[in-house]
C-alpha positions, 0 to 999 in steps of 0.5 A, a space after each residue: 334716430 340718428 342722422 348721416 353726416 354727407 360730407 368729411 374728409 376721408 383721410 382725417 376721419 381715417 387716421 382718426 379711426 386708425 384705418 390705412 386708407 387703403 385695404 380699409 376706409 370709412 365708408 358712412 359717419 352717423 353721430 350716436 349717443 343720447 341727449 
């Protein structure tokens, strides 16, 4: 399972991901990966 992470800041997870903000966002941050 994963959880949903309800609070980050849009702009920096954007440039992060490479979207400009604009036409394109980050809508939901979940984490992934295995421990």
């Amino acid at each position: 399972g994963t959880c949903a992470i309800v609070a980050y800041q849009q702009d920096k997870l954007d440039e992060f991901i490479g979207v400009d903000g604009d036409n394109e966002v980050s809508l939901y941050v979940a984490p992934v990966g295995k421990l």
